[in-house]
C-alpha positions as CSV (number, residue, x, y, z in Angstrom):
1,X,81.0,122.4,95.2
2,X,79.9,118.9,97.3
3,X,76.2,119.5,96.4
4,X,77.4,120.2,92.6
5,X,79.8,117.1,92.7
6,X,76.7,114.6,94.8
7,X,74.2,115.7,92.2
8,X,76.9,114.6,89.0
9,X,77.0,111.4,91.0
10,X,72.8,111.0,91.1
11,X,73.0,111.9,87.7
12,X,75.4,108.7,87.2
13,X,73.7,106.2,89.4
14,X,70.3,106.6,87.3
15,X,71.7,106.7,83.7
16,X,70.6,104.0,81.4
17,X,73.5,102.0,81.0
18,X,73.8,98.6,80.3
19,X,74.1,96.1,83.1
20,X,77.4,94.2,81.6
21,X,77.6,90.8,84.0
22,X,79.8,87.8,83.7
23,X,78.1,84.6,83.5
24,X,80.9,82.5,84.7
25,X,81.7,84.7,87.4
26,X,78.2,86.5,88.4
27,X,80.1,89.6,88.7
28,X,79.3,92.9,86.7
29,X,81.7,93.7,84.5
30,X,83.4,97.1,83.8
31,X,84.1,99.3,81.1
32,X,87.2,100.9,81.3
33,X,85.9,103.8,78.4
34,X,82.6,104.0,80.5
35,X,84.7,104.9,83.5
36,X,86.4,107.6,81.8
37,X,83.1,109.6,81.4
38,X,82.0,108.9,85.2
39,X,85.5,109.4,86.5
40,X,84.8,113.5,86.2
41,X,83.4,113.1,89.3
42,X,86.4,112.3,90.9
43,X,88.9,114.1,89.5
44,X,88.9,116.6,92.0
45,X,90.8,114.6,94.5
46,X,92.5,112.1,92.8
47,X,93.3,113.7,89.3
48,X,92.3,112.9,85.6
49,X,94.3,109.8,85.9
50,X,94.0,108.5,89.0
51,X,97.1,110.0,90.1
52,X,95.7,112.5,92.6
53,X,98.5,115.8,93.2
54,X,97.2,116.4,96.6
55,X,98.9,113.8,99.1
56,X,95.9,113.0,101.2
57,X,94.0,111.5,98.8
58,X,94.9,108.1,97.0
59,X,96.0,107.5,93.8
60,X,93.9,105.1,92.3
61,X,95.7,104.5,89.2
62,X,97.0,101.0,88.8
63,X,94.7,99.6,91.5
64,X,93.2,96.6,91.2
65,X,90.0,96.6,89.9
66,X,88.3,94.0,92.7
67,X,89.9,96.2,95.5
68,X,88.2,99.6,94.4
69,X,85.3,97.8,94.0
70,X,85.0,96.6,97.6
71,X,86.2,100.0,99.1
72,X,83.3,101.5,97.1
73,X,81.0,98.8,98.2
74,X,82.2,99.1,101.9
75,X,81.7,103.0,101.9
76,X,78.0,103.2,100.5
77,X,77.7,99.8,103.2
78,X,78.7,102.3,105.8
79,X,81.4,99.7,106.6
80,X,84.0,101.9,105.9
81,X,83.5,105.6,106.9
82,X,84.9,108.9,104.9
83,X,83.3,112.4,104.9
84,X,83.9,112.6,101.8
85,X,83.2,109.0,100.1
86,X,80.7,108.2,101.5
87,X,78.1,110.6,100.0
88,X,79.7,109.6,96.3
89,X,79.4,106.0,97.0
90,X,75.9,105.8,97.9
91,X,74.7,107.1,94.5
92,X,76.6,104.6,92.3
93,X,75.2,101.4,90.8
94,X,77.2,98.2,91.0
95,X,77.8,99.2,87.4
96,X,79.0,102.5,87.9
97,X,81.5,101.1,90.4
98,X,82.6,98.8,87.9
99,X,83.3,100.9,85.2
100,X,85.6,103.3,87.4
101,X,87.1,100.4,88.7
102,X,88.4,99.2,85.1
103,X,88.8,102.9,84.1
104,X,91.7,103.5,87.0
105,X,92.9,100.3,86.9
106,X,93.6,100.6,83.1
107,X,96.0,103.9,84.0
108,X,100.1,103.8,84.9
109,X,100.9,105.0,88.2
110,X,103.0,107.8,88.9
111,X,106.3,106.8,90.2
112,X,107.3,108.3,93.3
113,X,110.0,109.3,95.7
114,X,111.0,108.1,99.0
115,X,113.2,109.8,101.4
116,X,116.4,109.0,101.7
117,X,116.9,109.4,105.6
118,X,113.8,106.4,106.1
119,X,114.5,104.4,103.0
120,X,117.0,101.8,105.3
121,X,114.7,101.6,108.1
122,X,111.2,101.5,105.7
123,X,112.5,98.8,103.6
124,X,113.9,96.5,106.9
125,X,109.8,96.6,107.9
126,X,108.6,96.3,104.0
127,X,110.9,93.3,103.6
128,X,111.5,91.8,107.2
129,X,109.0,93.2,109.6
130,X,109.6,93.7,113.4
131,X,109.9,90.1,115.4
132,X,110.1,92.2,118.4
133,X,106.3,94.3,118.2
134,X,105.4,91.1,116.0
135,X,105.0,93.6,113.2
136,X,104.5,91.4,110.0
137,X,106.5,92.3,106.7
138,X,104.3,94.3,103.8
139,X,106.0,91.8,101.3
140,X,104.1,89.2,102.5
141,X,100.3,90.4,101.0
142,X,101.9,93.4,98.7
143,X,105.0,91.5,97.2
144,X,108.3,92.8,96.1
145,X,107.1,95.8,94.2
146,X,104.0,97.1,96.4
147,X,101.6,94.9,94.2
148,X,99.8,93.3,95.7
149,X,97.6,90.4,95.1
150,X,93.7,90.8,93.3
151,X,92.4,87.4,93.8
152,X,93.1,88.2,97.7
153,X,91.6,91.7,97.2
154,X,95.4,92.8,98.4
155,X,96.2,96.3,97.2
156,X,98.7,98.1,95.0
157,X,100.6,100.3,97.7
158,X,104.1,101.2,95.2
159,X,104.0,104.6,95.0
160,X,101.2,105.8,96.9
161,X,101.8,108.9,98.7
162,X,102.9,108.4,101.8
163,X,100.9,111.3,104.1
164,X,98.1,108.7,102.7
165,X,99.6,105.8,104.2
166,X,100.4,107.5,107.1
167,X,96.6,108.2,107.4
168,X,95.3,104.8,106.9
169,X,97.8,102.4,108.8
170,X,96.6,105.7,111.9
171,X,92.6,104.7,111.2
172,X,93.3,101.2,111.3
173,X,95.3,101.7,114.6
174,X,92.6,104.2,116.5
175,X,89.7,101.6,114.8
176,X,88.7,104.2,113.0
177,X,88.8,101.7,110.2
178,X,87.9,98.0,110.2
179,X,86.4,98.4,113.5
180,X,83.9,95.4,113.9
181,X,84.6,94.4,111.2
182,X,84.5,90.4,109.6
183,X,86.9,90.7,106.9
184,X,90.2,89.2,107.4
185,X,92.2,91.4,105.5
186,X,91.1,94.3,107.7
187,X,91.4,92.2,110.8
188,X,94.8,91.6,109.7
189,X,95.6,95.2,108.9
190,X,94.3,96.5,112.5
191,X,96.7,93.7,114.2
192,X,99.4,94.9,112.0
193,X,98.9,98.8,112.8
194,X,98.0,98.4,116.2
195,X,102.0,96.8,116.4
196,X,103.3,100.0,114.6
197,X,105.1,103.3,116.3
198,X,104.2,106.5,114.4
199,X,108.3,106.6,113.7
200,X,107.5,102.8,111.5
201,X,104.6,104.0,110.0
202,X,106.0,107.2,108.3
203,X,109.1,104.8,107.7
204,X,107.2,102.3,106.0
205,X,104.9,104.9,103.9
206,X,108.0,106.5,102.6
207,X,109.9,103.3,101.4
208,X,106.4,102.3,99.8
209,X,106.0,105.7,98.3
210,X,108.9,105.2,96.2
211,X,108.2,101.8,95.6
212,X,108.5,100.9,91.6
């Protein structure tokens, strides 16, 4: 199924599609439609839509279009490192990346749920932090409703699940993510998780997971 799924993405990477840039901006420009065709390579983990159903993998639906484009560009860099990703990234153009980008940012998120037992304590870190550890609030970079900011390359987070939270705010901890890294936002991130108790991260993923 990997080899079946790598060789759709080969297929994508060399197809003859036009190389849509910006002039004001120098940046490639996607197409959301585009993405809907190329996006069959990823439905498998992360659904049709972007909302995946299995809780490991992201939902990508609702993201902002500049920060799948820099995971993309970090995973075929090697700067970021997934089983997984990084064989799909490798084989897509800057305009295939793009065009998926537009595509998942141009779906509605699936609202969902947090539990109620972690809500108090997940929202007091969301919104407040942890002066103690010197834990910095989420609301800071993600705002009120787990949106985050584009222009800072700040992601969505309202509603993801939160086993993937979990898993992420753990890499960035172990440096199994950012590690040597230059980019601030990571930098940040690893300082932040580094802070965190296991007990605060599954916390915080919860209250995010039902985030609206």
């Amino acid at each position: 199924m990997k080899k079946l799924t790598l060789a759709f993405c080969i297929l994508l990477a060399g197809s003859p599609l036009a190389h849509a840039m910006d002039t004001t901006t120098n940046k490639t420009v996607g197409n959301a439609e585009a993405g809907k065709t190329k996006n069959t390579t990823c439905v498998a983990c992360h659904g049709a839509d972007g909302n995946s159903s299995m809780t490991i993998y992201p939902k990508l639906a609702g993201q902002h279009a500049s920060y799948t484009i820099k995971q993309l560009q970090n995973f075929k860099a090697g700067k970021r490192q997934d089983p997984i990703m990084a064989p799909m990234a490798v084989a897509l153009s800057e305009q295939d990346m793009a065009d998926l980008a537009a595509y998942f940012e141009s779906q509605v998120v699936q609202p969902g749920q947090a539990n109620e037992e972690l809500v108090e304590q997940g929202k007091r870190i969301y919104l407040g932090g942890d002066q103690k550890s010197g834990v910095s609030a989420c609301v800071a970079c993600h705002g009120p409703h787990g949106k985050g900011n584009p222009a800072s390359k700040y992601p969505v987070i309202g509603n993801q699940h939160a086993d993937y939270t979990v898993k992420q705010l753990q890499a960035f901890k172990s440096g199994n993510r950012g590690a040597g890294t230059d980019d601030p936002n990571q930098i940040m991130m690893i300082d932040i998780a580094s802070r965190m108790t296991e007990g605060e991260m599954k916390a915080v993923a919860s209250y995010i997971q039902g985030l609206n």
